[in-house]
N, C-alpha and C positions, 0 to 999 in steps of 0.2 A: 585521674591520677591513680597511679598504682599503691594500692597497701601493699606493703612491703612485711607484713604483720605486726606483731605488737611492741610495743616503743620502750624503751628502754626510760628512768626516770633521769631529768637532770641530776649532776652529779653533787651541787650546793655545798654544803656543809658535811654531807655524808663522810662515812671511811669505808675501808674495805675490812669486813669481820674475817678472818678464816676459824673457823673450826675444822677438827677432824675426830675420824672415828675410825675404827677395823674392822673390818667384815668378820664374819664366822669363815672358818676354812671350810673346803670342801672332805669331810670324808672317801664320797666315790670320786674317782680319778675316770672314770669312763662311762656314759651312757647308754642308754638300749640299742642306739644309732653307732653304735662302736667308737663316739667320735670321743675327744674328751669334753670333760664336762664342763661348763662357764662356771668362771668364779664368779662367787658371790659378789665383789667387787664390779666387776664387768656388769652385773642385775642391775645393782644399784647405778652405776654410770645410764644406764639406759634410761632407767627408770626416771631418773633424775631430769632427764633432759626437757620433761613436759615442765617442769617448775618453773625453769628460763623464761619460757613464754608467757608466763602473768604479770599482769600488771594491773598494780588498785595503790589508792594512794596511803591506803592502811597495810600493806602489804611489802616488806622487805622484799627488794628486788635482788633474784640469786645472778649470779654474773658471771661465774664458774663452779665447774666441779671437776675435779683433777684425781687420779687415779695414779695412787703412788707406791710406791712398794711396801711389801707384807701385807698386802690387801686392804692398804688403806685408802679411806674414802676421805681428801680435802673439799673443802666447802668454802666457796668465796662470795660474800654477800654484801648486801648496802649495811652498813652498820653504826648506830649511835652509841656512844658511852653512858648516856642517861638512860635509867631504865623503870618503872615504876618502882624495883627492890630497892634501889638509891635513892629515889622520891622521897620513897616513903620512909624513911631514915634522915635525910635530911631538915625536913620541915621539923619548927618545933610545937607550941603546943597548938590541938587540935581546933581549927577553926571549922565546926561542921558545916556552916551554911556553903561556906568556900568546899570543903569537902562532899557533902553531896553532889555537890554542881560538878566536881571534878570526874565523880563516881559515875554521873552519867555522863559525862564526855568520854571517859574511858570506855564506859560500855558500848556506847555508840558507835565509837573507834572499832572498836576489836566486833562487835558484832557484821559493822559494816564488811569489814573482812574479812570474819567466816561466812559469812553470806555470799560473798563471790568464789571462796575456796571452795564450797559445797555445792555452788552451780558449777565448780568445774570437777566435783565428785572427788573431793578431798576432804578430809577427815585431820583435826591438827595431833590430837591427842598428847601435845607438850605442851600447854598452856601454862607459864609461869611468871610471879614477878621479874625475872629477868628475864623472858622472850617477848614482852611488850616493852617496845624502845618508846623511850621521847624524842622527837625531832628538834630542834633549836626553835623549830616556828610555832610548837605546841601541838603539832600532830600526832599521833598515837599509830605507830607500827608494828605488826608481826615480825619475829625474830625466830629464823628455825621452824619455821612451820611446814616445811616439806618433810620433815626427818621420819615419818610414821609414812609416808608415801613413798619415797624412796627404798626403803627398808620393806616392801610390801608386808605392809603390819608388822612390823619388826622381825620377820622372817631372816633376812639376811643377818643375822647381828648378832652377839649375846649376848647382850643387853638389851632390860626391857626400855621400851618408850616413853619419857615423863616420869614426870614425879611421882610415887606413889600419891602423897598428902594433896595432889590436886585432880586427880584422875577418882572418874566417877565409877560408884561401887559395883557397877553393873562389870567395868568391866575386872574391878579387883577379882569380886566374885569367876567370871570364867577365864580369868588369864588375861595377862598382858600381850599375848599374843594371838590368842584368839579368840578375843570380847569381841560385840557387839562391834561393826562399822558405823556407828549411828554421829550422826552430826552433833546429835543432844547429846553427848558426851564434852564437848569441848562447851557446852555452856555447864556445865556443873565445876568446870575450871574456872570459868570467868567469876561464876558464884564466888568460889573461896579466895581467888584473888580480890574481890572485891570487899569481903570484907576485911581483909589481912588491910587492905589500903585503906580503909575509915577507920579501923580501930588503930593502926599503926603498932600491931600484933601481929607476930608469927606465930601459928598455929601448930599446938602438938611438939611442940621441941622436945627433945630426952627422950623421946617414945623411942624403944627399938623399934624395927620394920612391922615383927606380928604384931606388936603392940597397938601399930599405928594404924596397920590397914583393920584391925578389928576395932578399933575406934571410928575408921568411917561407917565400915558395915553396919555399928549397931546404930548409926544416925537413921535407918531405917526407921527402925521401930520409936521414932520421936513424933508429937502430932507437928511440931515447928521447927524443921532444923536450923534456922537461923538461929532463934531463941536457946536451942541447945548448948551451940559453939559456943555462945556469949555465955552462959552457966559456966558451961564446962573452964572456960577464961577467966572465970572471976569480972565478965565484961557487961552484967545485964545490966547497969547503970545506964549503958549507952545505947538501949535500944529506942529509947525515947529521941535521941539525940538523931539514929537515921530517919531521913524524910520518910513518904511515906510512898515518893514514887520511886524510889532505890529502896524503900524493904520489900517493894514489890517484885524489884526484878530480881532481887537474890533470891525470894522464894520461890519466885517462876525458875530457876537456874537450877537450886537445890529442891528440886523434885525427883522424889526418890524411883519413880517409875518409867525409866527412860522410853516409853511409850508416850507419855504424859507430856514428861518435859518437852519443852518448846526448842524448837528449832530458829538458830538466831534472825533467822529472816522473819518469822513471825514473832520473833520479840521485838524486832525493830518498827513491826507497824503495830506496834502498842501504844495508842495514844495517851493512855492513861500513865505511861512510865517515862515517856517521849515526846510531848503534847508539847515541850519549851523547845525542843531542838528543832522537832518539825518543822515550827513557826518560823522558825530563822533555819538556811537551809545549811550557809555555813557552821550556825554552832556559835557559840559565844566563845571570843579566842582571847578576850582580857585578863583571865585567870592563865592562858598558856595554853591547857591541852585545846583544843577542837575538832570539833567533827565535820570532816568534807564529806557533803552529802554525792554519793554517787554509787548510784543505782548497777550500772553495767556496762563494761566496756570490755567490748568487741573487738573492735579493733586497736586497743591499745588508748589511752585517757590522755597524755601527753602531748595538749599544741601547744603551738612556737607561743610560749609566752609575750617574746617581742613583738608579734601584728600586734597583740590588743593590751600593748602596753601604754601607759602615759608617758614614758620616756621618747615618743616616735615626736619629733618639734617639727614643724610647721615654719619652714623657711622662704618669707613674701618673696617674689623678687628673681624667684631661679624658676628661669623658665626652661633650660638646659642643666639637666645634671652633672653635662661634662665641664662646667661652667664654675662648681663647686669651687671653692678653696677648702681646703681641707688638710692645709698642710700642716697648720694647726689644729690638732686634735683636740684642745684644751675645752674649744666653745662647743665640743662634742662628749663632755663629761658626763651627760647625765644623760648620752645612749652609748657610749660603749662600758661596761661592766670593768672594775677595778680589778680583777678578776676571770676572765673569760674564761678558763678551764671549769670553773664551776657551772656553765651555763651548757656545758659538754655531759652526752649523758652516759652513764657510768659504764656501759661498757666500751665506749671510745675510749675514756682515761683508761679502764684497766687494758685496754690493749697496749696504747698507748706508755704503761707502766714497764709492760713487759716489752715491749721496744728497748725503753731507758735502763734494762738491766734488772728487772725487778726480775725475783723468783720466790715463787712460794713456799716451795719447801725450803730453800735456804733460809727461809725468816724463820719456818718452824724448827728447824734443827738450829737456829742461833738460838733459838730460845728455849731450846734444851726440851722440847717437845715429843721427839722425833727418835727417842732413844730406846733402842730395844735390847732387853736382857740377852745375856751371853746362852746360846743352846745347852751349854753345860751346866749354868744355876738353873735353868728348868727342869731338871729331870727327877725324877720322882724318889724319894729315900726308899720307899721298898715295893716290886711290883709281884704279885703272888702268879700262880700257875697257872689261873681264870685269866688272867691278864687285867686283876683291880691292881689300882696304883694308889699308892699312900705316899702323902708329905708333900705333893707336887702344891707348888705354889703358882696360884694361877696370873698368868701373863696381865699387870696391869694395863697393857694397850690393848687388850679386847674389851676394856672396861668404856664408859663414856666418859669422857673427857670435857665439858663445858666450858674449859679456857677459850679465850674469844680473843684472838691477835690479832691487833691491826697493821694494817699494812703501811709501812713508810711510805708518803708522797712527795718528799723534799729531793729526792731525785729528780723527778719526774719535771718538779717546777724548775729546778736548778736548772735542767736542759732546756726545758721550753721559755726560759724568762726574758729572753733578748728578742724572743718573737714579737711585733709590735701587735698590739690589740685588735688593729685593721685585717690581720691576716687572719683570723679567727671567723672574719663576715667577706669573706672575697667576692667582686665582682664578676661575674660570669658571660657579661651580656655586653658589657663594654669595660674600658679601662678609663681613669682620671690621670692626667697627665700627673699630678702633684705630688699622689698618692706611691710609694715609693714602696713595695713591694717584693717580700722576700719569696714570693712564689716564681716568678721568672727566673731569679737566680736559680731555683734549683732545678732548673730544666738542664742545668751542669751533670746533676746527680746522673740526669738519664741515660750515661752511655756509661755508667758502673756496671757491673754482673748485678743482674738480678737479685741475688741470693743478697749484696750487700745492700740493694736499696731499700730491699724488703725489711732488714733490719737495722736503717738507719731512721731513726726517732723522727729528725726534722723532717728527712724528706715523708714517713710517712704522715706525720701529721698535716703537712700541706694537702699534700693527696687524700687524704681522710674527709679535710674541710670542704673541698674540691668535688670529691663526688658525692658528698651529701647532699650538698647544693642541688646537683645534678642533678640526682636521681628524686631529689625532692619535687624537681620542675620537669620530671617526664611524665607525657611522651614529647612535649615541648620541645626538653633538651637531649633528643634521641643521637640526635647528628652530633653533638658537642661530647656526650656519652661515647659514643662510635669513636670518633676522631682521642680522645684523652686514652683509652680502651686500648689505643695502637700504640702510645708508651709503657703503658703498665695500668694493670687491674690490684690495684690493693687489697691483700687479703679480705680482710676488714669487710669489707663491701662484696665479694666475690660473687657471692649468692644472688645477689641482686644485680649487678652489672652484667651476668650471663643472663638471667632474666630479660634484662632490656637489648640484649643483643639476639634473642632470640624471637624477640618480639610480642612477650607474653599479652596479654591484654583478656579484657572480658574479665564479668564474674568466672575464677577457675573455682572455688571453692564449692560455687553452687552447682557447676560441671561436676567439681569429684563426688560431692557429696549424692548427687544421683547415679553414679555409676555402683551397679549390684556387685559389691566386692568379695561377699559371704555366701552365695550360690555355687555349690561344688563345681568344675570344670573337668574337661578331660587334661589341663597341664596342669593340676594343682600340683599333682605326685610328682611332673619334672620339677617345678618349681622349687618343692620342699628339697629336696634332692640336691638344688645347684647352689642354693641360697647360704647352707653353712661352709659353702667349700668357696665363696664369692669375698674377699678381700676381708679375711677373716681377722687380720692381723690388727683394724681397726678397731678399735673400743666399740664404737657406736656401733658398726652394722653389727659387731660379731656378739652384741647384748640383744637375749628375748626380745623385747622392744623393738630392736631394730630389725630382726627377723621377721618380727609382726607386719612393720611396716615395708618393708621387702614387697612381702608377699602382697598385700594390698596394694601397693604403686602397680606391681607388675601383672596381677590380677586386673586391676582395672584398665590396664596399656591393651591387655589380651580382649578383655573384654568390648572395649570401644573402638578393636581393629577388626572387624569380623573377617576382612582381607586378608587378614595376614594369620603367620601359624608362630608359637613361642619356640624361638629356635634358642641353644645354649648360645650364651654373651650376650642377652637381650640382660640381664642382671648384672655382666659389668657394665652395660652402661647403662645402669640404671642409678650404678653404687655412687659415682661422683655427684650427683645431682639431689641423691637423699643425702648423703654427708652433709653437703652445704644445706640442706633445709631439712633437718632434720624433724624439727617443729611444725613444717609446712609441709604436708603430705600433697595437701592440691597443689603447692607450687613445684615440688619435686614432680608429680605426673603433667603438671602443662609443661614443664622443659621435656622432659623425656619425648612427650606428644610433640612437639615441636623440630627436637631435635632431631630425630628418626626422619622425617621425610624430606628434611634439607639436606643431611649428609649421610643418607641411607636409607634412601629410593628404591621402593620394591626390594631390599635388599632378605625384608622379612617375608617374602610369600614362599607359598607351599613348595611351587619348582621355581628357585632361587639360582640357578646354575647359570643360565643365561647373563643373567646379571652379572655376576660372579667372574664369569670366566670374562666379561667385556672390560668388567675393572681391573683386570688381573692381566689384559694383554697390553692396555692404557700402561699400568706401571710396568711391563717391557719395555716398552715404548718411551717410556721417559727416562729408564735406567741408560738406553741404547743412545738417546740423546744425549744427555749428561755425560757418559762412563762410559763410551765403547769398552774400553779395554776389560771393564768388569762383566759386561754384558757378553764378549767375546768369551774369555773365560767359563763365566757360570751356564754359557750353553755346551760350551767343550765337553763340559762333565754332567749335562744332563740334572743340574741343580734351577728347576723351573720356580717361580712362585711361588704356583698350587700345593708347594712344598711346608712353604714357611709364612705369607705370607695375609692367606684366610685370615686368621684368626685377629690379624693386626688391624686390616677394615673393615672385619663382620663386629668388631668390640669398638673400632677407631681408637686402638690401643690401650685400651682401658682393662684388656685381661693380660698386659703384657708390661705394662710399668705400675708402679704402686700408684697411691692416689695424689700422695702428694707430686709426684710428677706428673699425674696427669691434668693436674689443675693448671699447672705452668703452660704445659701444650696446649689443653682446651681455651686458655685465654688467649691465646692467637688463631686457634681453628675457628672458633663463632667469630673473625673477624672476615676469616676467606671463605669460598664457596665448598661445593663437595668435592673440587680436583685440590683442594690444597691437603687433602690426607694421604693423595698420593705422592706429594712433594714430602711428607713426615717419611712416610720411608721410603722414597730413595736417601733423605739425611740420615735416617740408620744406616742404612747401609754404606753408606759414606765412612760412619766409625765403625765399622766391621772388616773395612777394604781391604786392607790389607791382612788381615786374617784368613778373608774370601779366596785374595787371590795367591796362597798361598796351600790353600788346602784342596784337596780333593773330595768328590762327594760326599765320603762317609764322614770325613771332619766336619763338611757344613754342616749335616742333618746335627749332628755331636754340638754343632755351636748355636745352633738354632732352638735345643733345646734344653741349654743352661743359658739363656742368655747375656751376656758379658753387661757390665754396668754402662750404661749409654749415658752420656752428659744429655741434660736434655737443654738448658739455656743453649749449648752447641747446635743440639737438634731444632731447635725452633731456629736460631740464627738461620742456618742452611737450608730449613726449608724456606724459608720467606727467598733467600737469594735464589733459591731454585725458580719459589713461584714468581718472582718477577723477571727471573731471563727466560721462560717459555713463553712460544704466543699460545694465546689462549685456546687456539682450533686444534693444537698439538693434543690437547688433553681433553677432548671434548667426546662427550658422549652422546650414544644412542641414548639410553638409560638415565641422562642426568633429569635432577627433578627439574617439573615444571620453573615457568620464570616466580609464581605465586610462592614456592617454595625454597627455592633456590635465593631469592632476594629480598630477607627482611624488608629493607628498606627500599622507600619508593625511587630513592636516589641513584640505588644500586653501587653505593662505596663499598670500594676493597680496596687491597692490598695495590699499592700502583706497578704497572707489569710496564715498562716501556722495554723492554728486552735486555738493558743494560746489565750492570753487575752489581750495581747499586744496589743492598740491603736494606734501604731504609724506606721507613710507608710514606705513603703522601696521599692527602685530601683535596683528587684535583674534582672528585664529582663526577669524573667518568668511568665507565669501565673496560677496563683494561683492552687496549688494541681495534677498543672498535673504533669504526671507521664514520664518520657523519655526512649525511648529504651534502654538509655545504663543501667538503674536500673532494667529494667523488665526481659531483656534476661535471670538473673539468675532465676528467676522463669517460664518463658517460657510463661506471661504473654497474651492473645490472646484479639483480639477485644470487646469477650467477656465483658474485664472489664470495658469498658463502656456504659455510660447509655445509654439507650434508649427512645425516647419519651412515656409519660406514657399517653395512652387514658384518655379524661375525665373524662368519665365514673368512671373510676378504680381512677382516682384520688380524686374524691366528695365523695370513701368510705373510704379514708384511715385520719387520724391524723396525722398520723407521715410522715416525709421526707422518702426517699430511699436516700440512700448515694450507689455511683457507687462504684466496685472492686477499681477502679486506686484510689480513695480518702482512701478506706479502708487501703489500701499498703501505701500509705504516709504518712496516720497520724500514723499507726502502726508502720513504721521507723523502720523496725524488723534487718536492720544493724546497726541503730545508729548513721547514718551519719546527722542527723539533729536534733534532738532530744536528752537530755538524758533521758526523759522517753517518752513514747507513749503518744500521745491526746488524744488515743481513746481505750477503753473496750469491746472486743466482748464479746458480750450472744450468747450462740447456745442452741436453743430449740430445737434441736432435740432431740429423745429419747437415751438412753444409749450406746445404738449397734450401731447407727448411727453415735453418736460422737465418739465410740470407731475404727471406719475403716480408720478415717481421719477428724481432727477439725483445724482450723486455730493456728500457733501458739500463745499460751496466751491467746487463749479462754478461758470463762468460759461456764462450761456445766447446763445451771438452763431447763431440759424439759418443756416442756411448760404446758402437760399435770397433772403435777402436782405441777407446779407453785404457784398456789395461792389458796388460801382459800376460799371455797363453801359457809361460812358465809358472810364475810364483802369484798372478793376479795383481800384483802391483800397476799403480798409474805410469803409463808409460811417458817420456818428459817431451814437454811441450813448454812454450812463453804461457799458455794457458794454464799447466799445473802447476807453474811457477807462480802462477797469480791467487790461485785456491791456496797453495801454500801459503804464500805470504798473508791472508786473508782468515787464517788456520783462527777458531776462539771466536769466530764469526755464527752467526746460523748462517747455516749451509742450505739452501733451499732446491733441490732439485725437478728441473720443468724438461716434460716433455708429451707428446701425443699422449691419445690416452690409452696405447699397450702399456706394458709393463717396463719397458727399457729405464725409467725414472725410476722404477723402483729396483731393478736391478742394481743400476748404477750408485743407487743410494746404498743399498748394501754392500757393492763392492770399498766404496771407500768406508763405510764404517766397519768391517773386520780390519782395515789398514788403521784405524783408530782415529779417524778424524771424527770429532765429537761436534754435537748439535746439529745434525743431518735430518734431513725433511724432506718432503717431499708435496709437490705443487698438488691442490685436491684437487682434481680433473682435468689437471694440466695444461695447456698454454692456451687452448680452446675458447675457456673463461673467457680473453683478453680479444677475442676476435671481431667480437662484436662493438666494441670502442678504440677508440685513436691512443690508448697507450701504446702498440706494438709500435718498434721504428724500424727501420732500411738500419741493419749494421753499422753500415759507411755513413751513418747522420750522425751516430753518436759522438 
């Protein structure tokens, strides 16, 4: 089973916290690279993105980070209203025995999670009664614990990090911005919050700030800082009262020498402070707080509660599932959830939220958050000739802000409520008659635009529940994937469903993590070069961070292709694949690895022209099929491909639309092979057509390089209609990748091509046009009927496609068994005698020799061009010997603009050898 990385926490009881903050502005406006310079904003968005991917069960799980204007930074998190500062207010007089016990739950709590922050080389340095949440179950969570990481040590921001009163002296002493990164600093936090919660004392109040930070400092010079604070409190009554394995941890904590002091991992294997919770691994949860023991998670901590729940009932009797009644749900009470949305984990609902209308900054400007001073009360009362300013009153939204808003869910539920509980656990594998179902209804949704299904709530929460399933059961459910994948790929999921359609598998991690990413190269210098000018318009790639990881994806591509050479646009398409996995650097380089030699075959080596020009005459050839009349045109004036349309298959359009269209396109390209990106643009050029066939040279190149806005839900429609009215030999290459690469799957599903006009896919299991033994034996059909690779050469002189024998026999359907009338029209140009010895059946005989008119080129009339006429929307299949007159004749009627013109590959020869040809007069 594929990790998909690390898991998100069920959603339960939680809220969504937002906070926000404002970055520091940028002074310089331009860099040494003359480019301009990221905002501080943009750092932080980057930076931020590694926090997403943690998960501990002491650990608030971040779930957004939104980048808003005037360089503000919002922050969307798992969030409790309980917090040790309310705790400890609440309770009235002090039970120490209960209180001890509580002290080292807390500790345990909160150490357990800086122990996994600091194996992931994070440092909290905001530890406060209000960023340690209480859970409803008695759990103990981190709040805000990314904010000194994100901020690269508070760099970004002006404003320091933490509270002075709980921040350790080490780092008073050299700055709040550039102390000490030491882990033992967030245990001198847990120190004083720990005693503020036994005594039910806030420490230091009234102090101004020098006041107060020079009251930590001089705790140096004390033999016992514990015993101090309590002095200095009027609290020493009560040092009798702390145990004596919580006055132990606070003096381990408050160790003045942060060389000294302990690091929370080895405070936690302190038996002597720990020796009750050890024993019990959960923790005593009767009092409320406890401690879930867990050591390290890798791959994410969160399984399905329901396998190993007591809720799963044991029903004698059913020896058939399908057998069920279930139409009453009631005797099903105590396994489906009163609630389902809670057992969804929290970044489902908040997608989810934002489906149902939810917006973040709307909640923060309802709340009056979000309000910034008029330009004109900022300006300073008087600015001298040095250019010092006096009287300016500093902007309080660069200040922090610790307001903590939750987010409204009663939308959310309001839309989803009428959903029945059963649709929450969908069956995948079969259906129950009984079971009534609002996922089939919305297979209505699917012939809506795109754009509206995507943000419609219900349908995407069906599709949400639907491919979790899925992808939960691959490579199982690869083919069920594949087939869902051909209505739509839900955002939501995106990243992972191109994964399974690309075929990822194997440890990739242990793959990336061995490839040498940090050994100089000779492209590092292209690299650096291409990488800030690569779809910059993006948050993500266009933050450090992301330029980091640029460079390494595509560093390691270069590296473990020694075949190939870093050609420009190997970075757009690299850019959609880190976007969606941003967090997963191995899985953005196994798609890339993947994707490259299924739809861009040799396309990276040294001398790449070959290639090039064969794909490049392929989409002649299918313009010429489709579109005479454009294809007629755009030769008139000398407007070839190699003009405009490189750059469209060496990126497969990914330096040519932004990304969010290109995700649209790519979820239907990883469903076709490597000829459905030449079907993408002949559908550009479709919405250009009229533009085309109106301009002359110099206008194309002029429109080719501002390119006009392209519908792209239009462009995918038209390519698929493309790709299933061509036969497959039309577009077949020398060049195309192996069958190992070319078809994920063993089944070889695609797109269904029967040559019709029909747009829609179908999952019949074969691939398109071929032809199978058991239909050919009647005509004794021989290897002959297929194609062969056509030299280049021979292919820069022709116009029109070749269609192979096995496609001519299919769309012909000369038994009926799929068709009721044929797709396709043969011409036989041969002369009279020739078509009289033997002609395919339901030929038409038009000779080529006297075909067309010496004047203008037109077909001269005949009952025979009467019949091609009337036949016009057909493929046109042209057969003759194997000179050239078939191809001649193919191009005379396509400047006449009859479209879908072909030509027989080796012409009538093929057929000699078996009993299809007939005597004329038989047919």
């Amino acid at each position: 089973m594929m990790e998909w990385g690390r898991s998100s926490a069920p959603m339960g009881d939680a809220h969504f916290g937002v906070t926000f903050y404002t970055s520091s502005q940028r002074q310089d406006t331009c860099g040494t690279n003359g480019l301009p310079v990221t905002p501080n904003s943009i750092r932080i968005l980057g930076r931020s993105q590694y926090l997403k991917a943690l998960a501990h069960p002491n650990l608030s799980t971040y779930v957004d980070i939104i980048r808003g204007k005037s360089e503000r930074v919002i922050i969307v998190a798992e969030y409790y209203e309980q917090n040790i500062h309310k705790l400890r207010k609440l309770e009235g007089e002090i039970d120490f025995q209960l209180a001890n016990k509580r002290a080292l739950e807390i500790a345990a709590n909160v150490l357990s999670g800086l122990t996994y922050l600091n194996h992931h080389g994070i440092v909290v340095r905001n530890i406060s009664p209000e960023t340690i949440l209480v859970c409803p179950d008695g759990s103990v969570k981190l709040f805000n614990y990314g904010l000194y990481h994100m901020t690269n040590c508070g760099k970004y921001v002006a404003f320091p990090i933490g509270h002075p009163k709980y921040t350790a002296p080490e780092v008073l002493r050299s700055g709040m911005k550039t102390g000490h990164k030491l882990c033992s600093c967030d245990v001198w936090s847990l120190g004083i919050v720990l005693i503020e919660f036994l005594t039910r004392t806030e420490l230091w109040t009234g102090f101004r700030l020098p006041n107060l930070i020079k009251k930590i400092l001089d705790l140096g010079n004390s033999i016992s800082i514990l015993d101090t604070i309590l002095e200095q409190h009027g609290l020493s009554n009560l040092h009798d009262e702390i145990s004596y394995p919580v006055r132990r941890l606070i003096e381990k904590c408050l160790e003045i020498d942060p060389i000294k002091r302990e690091w929370p991992e080895q405070l936690l294997k302190d038996n002597t402070i720990f020796s009750t919770q050890n024993d019990n691994e959960t923790g005593c949860a009767e009092n409320g707080i406890q401690q879930k023991k867990c050591p390290d998670y890798p791959t994410g901590y969160y399984a399905d509660k329901f396998l190993r729940s007591s809720k799963l009932l044991a029903l004698d009797g059913i020896q058939n599932i399908a057998e069920l009644d279930v139409s009453n749900l009631e005797q099903f009470g105590r396994i489906l959830p009163t609630n389902p949305l809670t057992e969804r984990n929290m970044n489902e609902v908040y997608y989810l939220w934002q489906r149902a209308g939810g917006d973040v900054m709307a909640e923060l400007k309802r709340q009056g958050l979000t309000r910034k001073k008029p330009a004109v009360l900022s300006l300073p009362h008087l600015m001298t000739l040095e250019g010092l300013t006096h009287g300016k009153t500093k902007e309080r939204g660069l200040l922090l802000d610790s307001t903590v808003v939750i987010l409204p869910l009663h939308e959310l539920k309001k839309r989803l409520n009428d959903i029945p509980p059963s649709d929450f656990y969908p069956l995948v594998e079969f259906s129950i008659p009984h079971l009534k179902s609002d996922i089939s209804a919305n297979k209505e949704c699917a012939g809506l635009p795109l754009i509206i299904r995507e943000r419609d709530i219900e349908y995407q929460f069906h599709r949400i529940i639907l491919f979790d399933r899925l992808l939960k059961g691959y490579p199982y459910t690869k083919s069920r994937i594949y087939k869902e994948s051909l209505q739509d790929i839900p955002p939501y999921f995106r990243a992972q469903v191109w994964s399974c359609l690309l075929d990822i598998r194997g440890d990739i991690e242990h793959i990336y993590d061995c490839i040498d990413k940090e050994t100089a190269t000779s492209t590092d210098r292209q690299i650096e070069v291409d990488i800030p000018r690569c779809h910059q318009y993006d948050e993500l790639l266009s933050s450090p961070a992301g330029h980091d990881k640029f460079k390494r994806v595509l560093k390691a591509w270069v590296v473990s292709n020694k075949e190939y050479v870093y050609w420009q646009g190997l970075d757009s398409l690299c850019a959609p694949f880190l976007n969606l996995n941003f967090n997963n650097e191995a899985m953005a380089y196994a798609c890339l690895s993947a994707f490259i030699p299924k739809y861009l075959y040799n396309f990276f080596l040294k001398d790449n022209a070959v290639i090039i020009q064969e794909f490049l005459c392929k989409f002649s050839q299918l313009i010429a099929f489709h579109d005479p009349e454009l294809t007629n045109h755009l030769d008139s004036i000398g407007f070839i491909p190699e003009l405009y349309a490189i750059p469209w298959f060496l990126t497969m359009f990914s330096h040519v639309f932004p990304l969010h269209k290109i995700f649209h396109l790519w979820d239907k390209l990883l469903l076709g092979d490597s000829s459905f990106s030449l079907c993408i643009g002949l559908a550009i050029l479709y919405q250009l057509r009229e533009s085309l066939l109106s301009s002359g040279f110099n206008e194309c190149i002029l429109l080719f390089s501002d390119m006009p806005e392209i519908s792209i839900e239009k462009c995918v429609q038209d390519s698929v209609e493309i790709y299933c009215s061509t036969p497959k030999s039309a577009i077949r290459r020398k060049n195309d990748p192996p069958v190992h690469y070319a078809s994920s799957y063993s089944d070889s599903k695609m797109y269904s091509k029967g040559g019709g006009s029909s747009s829609s896919f179908k999952d019949n299991g074969n691939r398109p046009f071929a032809i199978s033994r058991n239909n050919t034996n009647h005509y004794n059909v021989l290897d002959a009927l297929k194609m062969d690779p056509i030299p280049l050469h021979e292919l820069k002189l022709e116009k029109c496609a070749r269609i192979s024998g096995d496609d001519l026999l299919n769309l012909l359907d000369l038994n009926r068994t799929k068709f009721q009338k044929p797709k396709i029209i043969v011409i036989d140009v041969r002369n009279h005698e020739d078509y009289n010895r033997g002609a395919i059946p339901g030929s038409i005989n038009i000779p080529y020799s006297t075909a067309f008119s010496t004047q203008d080129g037109s077909l001269l009339p005949s009952s025979e061009t009467n019949s091609l006429n009337a036949n016009r929307g057909k493929i046109i299949a042209v057969v003759g010997n194997r000179g050239d007159s078939a191809v001649k004749f193919a191009e005379g009627i396509l400047r006449l603009g009859y479209p879908r013109v072909c030509v027989l590959h080796r012409g009538i020869d093929i057929f000699r050898t078996s009993n299809l040809l007939v005597v004329p007069a038989s047919i």
